[in-house]
C-alpha positions as CSV (number, residue, x, y, z in Angstrom):
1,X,31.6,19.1,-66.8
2,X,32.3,19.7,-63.0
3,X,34.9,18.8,-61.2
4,X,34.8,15.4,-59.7
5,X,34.7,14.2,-56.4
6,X,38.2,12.9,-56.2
7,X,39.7,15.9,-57.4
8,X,37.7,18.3,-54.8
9,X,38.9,19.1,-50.8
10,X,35.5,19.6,-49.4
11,X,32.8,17.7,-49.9
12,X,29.8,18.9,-52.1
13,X,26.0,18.6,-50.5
14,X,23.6,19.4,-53.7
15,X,20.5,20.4,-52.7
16,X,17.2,19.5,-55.5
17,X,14.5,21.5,-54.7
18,X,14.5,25.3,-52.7
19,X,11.3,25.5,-50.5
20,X,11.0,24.7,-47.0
21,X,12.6,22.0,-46.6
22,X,15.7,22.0,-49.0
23,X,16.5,25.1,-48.1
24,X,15.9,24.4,-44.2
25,X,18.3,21.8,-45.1
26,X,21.0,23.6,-47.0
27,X,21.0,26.4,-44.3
28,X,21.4,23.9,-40.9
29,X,24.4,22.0,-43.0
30,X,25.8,25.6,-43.6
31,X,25.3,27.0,-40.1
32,X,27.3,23.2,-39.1
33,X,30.2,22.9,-41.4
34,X,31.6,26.1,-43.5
35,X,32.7,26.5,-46.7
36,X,35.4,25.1,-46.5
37,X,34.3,21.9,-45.3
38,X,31.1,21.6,-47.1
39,X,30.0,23.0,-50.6
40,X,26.7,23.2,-50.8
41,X,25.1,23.4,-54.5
42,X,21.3,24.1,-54.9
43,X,18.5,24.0,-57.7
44,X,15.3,25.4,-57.6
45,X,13.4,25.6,-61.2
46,X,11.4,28.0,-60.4
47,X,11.5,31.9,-59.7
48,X,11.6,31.9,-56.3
49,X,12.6,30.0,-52.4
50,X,11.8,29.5,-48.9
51,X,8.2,30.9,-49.3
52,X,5.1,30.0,-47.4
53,X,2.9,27.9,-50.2
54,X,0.3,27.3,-47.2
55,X,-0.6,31.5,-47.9
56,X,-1.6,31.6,-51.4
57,X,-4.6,31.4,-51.0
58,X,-4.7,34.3,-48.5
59,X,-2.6,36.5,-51.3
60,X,-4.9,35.5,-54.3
61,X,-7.5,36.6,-51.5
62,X,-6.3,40.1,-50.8
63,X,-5.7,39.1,-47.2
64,X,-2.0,39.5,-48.0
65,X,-1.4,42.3,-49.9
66,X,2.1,41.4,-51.3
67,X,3.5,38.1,-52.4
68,X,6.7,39.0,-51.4
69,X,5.3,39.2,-47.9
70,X,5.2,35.3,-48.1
71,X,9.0,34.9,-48.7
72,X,11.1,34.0,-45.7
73,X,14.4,34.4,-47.5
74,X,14.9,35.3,-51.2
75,X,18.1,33.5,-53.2
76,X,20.5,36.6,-52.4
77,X,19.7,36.1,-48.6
78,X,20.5,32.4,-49.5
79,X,23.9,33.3,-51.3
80,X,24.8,35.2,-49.3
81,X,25.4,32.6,-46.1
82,X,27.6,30.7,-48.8
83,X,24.8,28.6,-50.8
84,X,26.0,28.1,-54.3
85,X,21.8,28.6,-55.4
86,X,20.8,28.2,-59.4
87,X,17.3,29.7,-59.9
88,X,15.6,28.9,-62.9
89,X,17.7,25.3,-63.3
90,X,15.7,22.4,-63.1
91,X,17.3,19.1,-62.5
92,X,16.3,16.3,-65.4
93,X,18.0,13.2,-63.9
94,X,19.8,11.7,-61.7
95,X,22.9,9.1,-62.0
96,X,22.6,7.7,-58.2
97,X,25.6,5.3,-59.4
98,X,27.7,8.1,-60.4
99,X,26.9,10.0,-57.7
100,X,25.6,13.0,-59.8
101,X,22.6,15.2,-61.4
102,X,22.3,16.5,-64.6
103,X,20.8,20.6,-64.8
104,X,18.7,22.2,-67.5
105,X,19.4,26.2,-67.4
106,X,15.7,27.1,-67.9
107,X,16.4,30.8,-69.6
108,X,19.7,29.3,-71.9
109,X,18.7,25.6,-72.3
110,X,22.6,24.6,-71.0
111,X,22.7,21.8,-69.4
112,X,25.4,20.1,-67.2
113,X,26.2,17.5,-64.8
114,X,27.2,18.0,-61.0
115,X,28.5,15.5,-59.1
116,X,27.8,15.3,-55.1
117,X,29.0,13.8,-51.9
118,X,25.6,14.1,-50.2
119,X,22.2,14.7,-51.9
120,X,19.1,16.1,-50.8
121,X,15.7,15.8,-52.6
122,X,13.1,18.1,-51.9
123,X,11.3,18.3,-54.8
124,X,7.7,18.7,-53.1
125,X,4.6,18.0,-54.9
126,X,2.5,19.0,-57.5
127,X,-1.5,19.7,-57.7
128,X,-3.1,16.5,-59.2
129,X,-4.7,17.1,-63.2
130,X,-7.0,14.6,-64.0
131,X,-6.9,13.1,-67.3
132,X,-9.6,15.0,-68.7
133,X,-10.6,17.0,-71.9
134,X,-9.9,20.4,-71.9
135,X,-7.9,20.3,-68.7
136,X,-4.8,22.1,-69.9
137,X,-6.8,25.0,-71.3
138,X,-6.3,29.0,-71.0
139,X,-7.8,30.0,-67.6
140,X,-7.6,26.1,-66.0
141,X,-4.7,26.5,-62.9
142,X,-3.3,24.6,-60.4
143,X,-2.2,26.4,-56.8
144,X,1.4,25.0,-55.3
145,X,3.7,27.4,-55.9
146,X,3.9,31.0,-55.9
147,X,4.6,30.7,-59.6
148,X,1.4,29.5,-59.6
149,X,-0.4,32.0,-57.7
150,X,0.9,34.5,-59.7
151,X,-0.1,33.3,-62.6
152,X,-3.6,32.9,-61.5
153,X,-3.5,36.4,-60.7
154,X,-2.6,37.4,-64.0
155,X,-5.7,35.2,-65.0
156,X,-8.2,37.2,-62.7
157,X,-6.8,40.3,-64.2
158,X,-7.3,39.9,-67.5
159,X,-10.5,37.8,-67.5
160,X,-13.8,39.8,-68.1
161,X,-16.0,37.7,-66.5
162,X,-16.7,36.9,-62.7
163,X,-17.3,32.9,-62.9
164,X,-15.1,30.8,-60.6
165,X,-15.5,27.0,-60.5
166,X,-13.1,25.2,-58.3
167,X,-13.1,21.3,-58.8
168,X,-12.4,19.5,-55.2
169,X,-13.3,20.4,-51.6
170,X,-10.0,19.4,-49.9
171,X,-8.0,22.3,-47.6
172,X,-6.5,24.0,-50.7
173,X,-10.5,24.0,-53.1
174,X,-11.8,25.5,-49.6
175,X,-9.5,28.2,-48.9
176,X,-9.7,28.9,-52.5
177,X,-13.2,29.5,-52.9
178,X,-13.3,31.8,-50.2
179,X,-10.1,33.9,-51.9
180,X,-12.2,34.3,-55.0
181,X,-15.6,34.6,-53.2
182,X,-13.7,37.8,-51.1
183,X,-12.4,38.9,-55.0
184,X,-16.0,38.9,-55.9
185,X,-16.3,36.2,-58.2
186,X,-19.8,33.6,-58.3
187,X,-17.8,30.4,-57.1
188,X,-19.2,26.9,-57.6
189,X,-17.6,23.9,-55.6
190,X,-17.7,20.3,-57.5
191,X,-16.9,17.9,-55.3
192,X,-16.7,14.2,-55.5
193,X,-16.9,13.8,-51.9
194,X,-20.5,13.0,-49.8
195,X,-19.0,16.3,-48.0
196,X,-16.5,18.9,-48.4
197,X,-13.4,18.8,-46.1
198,X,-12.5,15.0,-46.6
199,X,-10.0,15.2,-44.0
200,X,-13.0,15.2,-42.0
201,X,-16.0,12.7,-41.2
202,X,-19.0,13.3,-43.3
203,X,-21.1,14.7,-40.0
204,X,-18.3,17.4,-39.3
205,X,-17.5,18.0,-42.8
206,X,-21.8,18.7,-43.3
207,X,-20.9,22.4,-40.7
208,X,-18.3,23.6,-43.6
209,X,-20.6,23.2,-46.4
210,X,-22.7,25.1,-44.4
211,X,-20.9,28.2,-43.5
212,X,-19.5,27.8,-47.4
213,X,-23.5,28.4,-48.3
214,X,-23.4,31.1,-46.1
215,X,-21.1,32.8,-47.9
216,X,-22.7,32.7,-51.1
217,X,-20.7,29.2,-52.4
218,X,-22.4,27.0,-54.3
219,X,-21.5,23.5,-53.4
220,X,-22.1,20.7,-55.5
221,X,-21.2,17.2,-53.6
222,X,-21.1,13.4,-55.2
223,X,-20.0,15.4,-58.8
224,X,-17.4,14.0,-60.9
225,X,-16.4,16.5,-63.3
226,X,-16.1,14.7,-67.1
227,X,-14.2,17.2,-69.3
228,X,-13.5,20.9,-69.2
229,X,-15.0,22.8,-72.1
230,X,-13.6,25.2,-74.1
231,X,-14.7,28.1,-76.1
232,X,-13.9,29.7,-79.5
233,X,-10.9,30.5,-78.5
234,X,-9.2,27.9,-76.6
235,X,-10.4,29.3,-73.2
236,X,-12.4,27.3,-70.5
237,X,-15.8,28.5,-70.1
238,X,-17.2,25.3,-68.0
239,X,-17.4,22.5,-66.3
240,X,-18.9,19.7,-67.1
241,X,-20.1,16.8,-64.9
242,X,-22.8,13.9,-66.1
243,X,-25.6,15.8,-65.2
244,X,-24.5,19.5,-65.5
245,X,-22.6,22.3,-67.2
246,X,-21.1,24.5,-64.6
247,X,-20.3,27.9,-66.6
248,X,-16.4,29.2,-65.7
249,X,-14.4,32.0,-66.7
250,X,-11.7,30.4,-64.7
251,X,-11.1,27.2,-63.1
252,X,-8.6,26.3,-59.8
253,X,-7.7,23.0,-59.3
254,X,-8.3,22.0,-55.7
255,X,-8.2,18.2,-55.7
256,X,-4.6,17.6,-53.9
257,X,-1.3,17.2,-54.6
258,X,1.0,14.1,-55.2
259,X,4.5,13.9,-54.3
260,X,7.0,15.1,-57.1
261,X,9.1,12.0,-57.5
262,X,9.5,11.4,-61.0
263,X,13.2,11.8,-61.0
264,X,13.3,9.8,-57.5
265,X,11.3,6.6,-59.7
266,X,13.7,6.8,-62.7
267,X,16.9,6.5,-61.1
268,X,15.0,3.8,-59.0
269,X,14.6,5.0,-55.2
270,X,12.3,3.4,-53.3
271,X,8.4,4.9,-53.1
272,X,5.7,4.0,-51.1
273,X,2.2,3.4,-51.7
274,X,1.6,6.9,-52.7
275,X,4.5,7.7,-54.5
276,X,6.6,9.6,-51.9
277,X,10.1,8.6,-51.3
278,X,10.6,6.7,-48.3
279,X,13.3,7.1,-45.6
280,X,14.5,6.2,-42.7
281,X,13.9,8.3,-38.8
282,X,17.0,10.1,-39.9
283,X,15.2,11.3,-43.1
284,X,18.3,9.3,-45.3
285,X,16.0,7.6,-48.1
286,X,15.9,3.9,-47.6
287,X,18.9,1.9,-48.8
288,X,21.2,4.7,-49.6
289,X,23.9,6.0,-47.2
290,X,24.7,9.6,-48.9
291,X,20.5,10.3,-50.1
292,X,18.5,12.3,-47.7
293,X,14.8,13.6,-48.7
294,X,12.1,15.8,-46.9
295,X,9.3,17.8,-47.7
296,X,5.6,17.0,-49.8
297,X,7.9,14.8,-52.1
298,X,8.2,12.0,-49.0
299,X,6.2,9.6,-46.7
300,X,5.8,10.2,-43.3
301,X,5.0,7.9,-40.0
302,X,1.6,7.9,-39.2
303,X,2.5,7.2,-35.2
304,X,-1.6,6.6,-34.4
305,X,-2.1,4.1,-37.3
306,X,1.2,2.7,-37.6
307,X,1.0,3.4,-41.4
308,X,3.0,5.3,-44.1
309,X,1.6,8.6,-45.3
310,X,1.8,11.7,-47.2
311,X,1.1,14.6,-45.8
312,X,1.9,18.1,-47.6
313,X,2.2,20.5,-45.1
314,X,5.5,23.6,-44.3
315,X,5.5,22.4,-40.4
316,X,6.6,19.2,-42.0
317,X,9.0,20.1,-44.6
318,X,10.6,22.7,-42.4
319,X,11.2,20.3,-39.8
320,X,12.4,17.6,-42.6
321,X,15.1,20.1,-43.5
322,X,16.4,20.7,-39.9
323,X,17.0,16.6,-39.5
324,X,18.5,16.3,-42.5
325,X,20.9,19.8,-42.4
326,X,21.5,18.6,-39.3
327,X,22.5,14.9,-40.2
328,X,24.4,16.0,-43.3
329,X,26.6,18.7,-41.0
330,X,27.9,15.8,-39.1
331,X,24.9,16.2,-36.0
332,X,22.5,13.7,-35.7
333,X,18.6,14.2,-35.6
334,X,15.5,12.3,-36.2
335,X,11.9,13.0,-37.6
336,X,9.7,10.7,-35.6
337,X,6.2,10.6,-37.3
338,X,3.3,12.7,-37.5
339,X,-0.4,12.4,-36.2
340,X,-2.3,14.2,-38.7
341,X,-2.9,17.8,-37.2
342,X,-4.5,20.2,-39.6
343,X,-6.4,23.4,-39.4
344,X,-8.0,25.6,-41.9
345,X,-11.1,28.0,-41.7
346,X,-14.1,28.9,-44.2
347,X,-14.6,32.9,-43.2
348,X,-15.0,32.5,-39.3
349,X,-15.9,28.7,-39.3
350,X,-12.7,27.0,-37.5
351,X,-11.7,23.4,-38.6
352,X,-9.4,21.5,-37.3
353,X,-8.4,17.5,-36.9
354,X,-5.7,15.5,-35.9
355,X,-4.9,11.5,-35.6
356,X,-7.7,9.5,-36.9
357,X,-11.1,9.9,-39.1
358,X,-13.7,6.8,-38.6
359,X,-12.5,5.4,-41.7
360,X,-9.1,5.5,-40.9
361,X,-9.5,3.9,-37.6
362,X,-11.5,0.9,-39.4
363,X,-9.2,0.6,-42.2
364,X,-6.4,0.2,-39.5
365,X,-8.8,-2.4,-37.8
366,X,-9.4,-0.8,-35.0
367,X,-12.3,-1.2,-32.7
368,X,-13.5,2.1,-31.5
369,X,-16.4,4.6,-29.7
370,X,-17.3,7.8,-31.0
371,X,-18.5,10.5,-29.2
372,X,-19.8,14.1,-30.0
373,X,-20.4,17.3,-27.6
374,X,-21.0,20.8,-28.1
375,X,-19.5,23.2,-25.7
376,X,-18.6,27.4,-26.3
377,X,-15.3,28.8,-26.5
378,X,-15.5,31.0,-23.3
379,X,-17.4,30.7,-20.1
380,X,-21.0,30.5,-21.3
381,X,-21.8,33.8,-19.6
382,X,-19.1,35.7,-21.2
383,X,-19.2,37.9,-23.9
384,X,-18.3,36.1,-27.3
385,X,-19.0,32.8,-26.2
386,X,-18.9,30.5,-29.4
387,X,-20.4,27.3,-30.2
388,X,-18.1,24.9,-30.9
389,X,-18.7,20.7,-31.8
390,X,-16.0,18.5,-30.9
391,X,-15.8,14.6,-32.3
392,X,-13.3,12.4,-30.4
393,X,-12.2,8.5,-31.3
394,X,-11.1,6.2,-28.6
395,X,-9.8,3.0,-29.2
396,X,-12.3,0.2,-26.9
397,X,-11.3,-1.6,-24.2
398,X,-8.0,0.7,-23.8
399,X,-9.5,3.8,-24.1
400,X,-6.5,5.2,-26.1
401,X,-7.3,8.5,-28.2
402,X,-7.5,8.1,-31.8
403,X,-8.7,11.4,-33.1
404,X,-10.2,14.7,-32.7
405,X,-12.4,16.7,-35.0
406,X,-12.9,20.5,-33.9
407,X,-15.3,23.1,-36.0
408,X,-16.3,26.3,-34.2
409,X,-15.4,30.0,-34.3
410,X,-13.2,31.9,-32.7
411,X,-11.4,30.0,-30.5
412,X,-11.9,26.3,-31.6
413,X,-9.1,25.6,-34.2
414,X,-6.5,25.7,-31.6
415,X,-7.8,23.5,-28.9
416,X,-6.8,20.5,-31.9
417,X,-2.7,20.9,-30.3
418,X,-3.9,19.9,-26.9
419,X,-5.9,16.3,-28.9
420,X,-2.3,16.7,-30.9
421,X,0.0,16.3,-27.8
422,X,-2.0,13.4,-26.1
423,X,-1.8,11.4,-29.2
424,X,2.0,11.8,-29.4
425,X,2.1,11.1,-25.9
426,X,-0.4,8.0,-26.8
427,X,-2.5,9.5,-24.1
428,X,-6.0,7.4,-22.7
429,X,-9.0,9.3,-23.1
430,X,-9.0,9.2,-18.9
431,X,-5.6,10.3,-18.5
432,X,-6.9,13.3,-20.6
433,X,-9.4,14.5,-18.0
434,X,-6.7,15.2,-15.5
435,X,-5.0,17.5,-17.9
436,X,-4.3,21.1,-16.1
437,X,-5.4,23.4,-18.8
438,X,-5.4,26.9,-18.3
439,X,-8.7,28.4,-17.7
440,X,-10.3,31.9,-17.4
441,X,-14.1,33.0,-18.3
442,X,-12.7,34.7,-21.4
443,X,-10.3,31.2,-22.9
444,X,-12.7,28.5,-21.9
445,X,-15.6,27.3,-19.9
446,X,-14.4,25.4,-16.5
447,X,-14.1,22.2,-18.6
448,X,-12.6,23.1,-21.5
449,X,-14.7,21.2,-24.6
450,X,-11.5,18.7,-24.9
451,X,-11.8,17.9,-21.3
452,X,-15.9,17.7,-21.9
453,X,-15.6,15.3,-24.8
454,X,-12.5,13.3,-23.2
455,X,-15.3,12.8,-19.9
456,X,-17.8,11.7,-22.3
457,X,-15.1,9.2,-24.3
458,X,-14.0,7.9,-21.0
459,X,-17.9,6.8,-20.3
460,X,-18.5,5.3,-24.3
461,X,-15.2,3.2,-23.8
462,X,-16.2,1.9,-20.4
463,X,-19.9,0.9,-21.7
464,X,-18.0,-0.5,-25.1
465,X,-15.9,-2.6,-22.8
466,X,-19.0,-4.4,-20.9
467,X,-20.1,-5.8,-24.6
């Protein structure tokens, strides 16, 4: 049993959860208040912290050679700037009344109960598993952690055959495909979507499947997959949908991820409509004065919709964990909202996006216009000028932007931070034209594509308004 909190000098922050943003956390608390202020107690089940999950798919790829190469700071690092951090312990409950958590030593099977001043939960998410047959077979993985990236590796290694299927066409099913197309495996995309790249609007989305074709991806859209089938000995050796059989010697998981708040929902914390906790602009979860939460395991602002979301990304979590380090060290800080900026790439296809899709913006009961252009990434006459195709949203009548969709080459992804910027700044599509971007025949043509579809949203909004 720990000592309690009456009988201790310093208060005691315990940390659940050592990614990106409990360990952001537990590092801005310690850099605030020192030891002998603020104890600070972490748990991390698995083997290791502060790593980038956003580049396993370039490890399992070969475009990192080393997975240490995606750790920002190992547990020693961690230790030593005076974090008391318990790898391998996973925390099994939590007694909000008590004002403690109860630890499971993963290697012993000890467990024991901490009591804490201040908590933090930044238990993150984990990759979604239908309910199907066969779906916890040999050779079937999920990608979150680098736990899990090493053990796919392990899978490729040892696996004879050279048959990938990868079920969903979300960021993390994309980038994956490519990592085992580039580890020469025959990869075949199921998707449930009309398109891949959901994130997207069907038209945009139809340029990745594309340049996934052009690598030699099979892509099969409007598939649900029905079980997972197993050979003689246990292993997967396809996927089945209603009207195929989609041979695998390994499978990856590339539906999404859901927040991790299974401990949050039994000791009764408030979730949202996706299950992530919900907290205040101080990142304190909703209705409790010493419970702070960040990461993929929380809701976010969506500032364009006005709606909660959850978005899984390290830009996120990392800034999550500043707030609250910063909150809990006695500082104050806030975590506004998000818009929805993302970017990814299929070889040298660029995607990006950021506030609204179409469907978002009706769901939110918007009225909108829609506009499309194609412009090149340079000056037309210069060397390497690449296509690009930007789609922009603007609201009718006010012209405010709603969203920007961006695939191209080199060049494009980018251009989604300036689209990013207006929408925090709740920018009109007019006030966008006057922007002073930087320009140069070998960055951008004269009007940079942003500024050419802003022009064009500016003209759609005006005729929208005369209806």
């Amino acid at each position: 049993m720990s000592m309690s909190r009456a009988s201790r000098s310093q208060e005691r922050l315990v940390v659940v959860g050592g990614d990106a943003a409990g360990m952001s956390a537990a590092s801005q608390a310690r850099r605030l208040k020192g030891p002998d202020e603020l104890e600070i107690v972490a748990f991390e089940r698995g083997h290791f912290t502060s790593y980038s999950a956003c580049g396993i798919p370039y490890w399992v790829g070969g475009d990192v050679e080393d997975r240490d190469q995606l750790i920002a700071r190992s547990p020693e690092e961690h230790r030593a700037r005076g974090i008391d951090l318990r790898m391998r312990t996973e925390v099994t409950e939590l007694d909000v009344e008590g004002g403690r958590v109860r630890s499971r030593d993963l290697e012993s099977g000890a467990e024991a109960w901490t009591s804490y001043d201040k908590l933090v939960l930044a238990t993150g998410a984990h990759p979604m598993r239908p309910s199907l047959p066969g779906i916890d077979a040999p050779g079937v993985h999920g990608v979150q952690t680098l736990d899990d990236g090493q053990a796919l590796l392990d899978t490729l290694a040892r696996t004879a055959g050279r048959r990938a299927v990868v079920i969903g066409a979300g960021y993390i099913g994309v980038e994956m495909a490519e990592a085992l197309i580039n580890r020469g495996y025959e990869v075949t995309v199921v998707n449930r979507g009309q398109e891949p790249m959901s994130t997207l609007d069907p038209d945009m989305g139809r340029l990745v499947h594309e340049a996934m074709e052009g690598l030699g991806i099979t892509m099969v859209n409007d598939a649900e997959v029905t079980k997972i089938l197993t050979g003689e000995d246990g292993r997967v050796r396809a996927v089945a949908t209603e009207d195929a059989e989609y041979p695998a010697d390994v499978v990856v998981l590339g539906i999404g991820v859901r927040p991790e708040t299974a401990l949050a929902e039994a000791a009764g914390l408030p979730l949202g409509d996706h299950k992530g906790l919900l907290t205040d602009l101080a990142m304190r979860v909703r209705g409790h004065e010493n419970i702070w939460a960040g990461g993929d395991c929380v809701e976010v602002l969506d500032l364009v919709s006005g709606r909660e979301r959850h978005i899984a990304l390290g830009t996120h979590a990392n800034k999550h964990g500043q707030v609250i380090g910063a909150n809990v060290g006695g500082g104050y800080a806030t975590f506004p909202g998000v818009v929805g900026t993302a970017v990814s790439k299929v070889c040298d296809l660029e995607i990006a996006r950021t506030g609204l899709r179409e469907k978002d913006a009706r769901r939110a009961g918007l009225r909108f216009e829609t506009v499309i252009i194609e412009s090149t990434s340079r000056a037309g006459y210069y060397p390497g000028a690449d296509p690009m195709k930007v789609k922009m949203l603007a609201e009718r009548r006010t012209g405010r932007l709603l969203g920007v969709q961006i695939v191209g080459r080199e060049g494009a992804a980018k251009r989604v931070d300036i689209a990013a910027v207006a929408l925090t700044a709740c920018m009109t599509v007019e006030q966008m034209t006057a922007l002073d971007l930087g320009y140069a025949p070998p960055f951008s043509p004269v009007w940079d594509p942003i500024l050419v579809a802003a022009r064009k949203a500016v003209t759609a909004v005006r005729a929208g308004s005369t209806l």
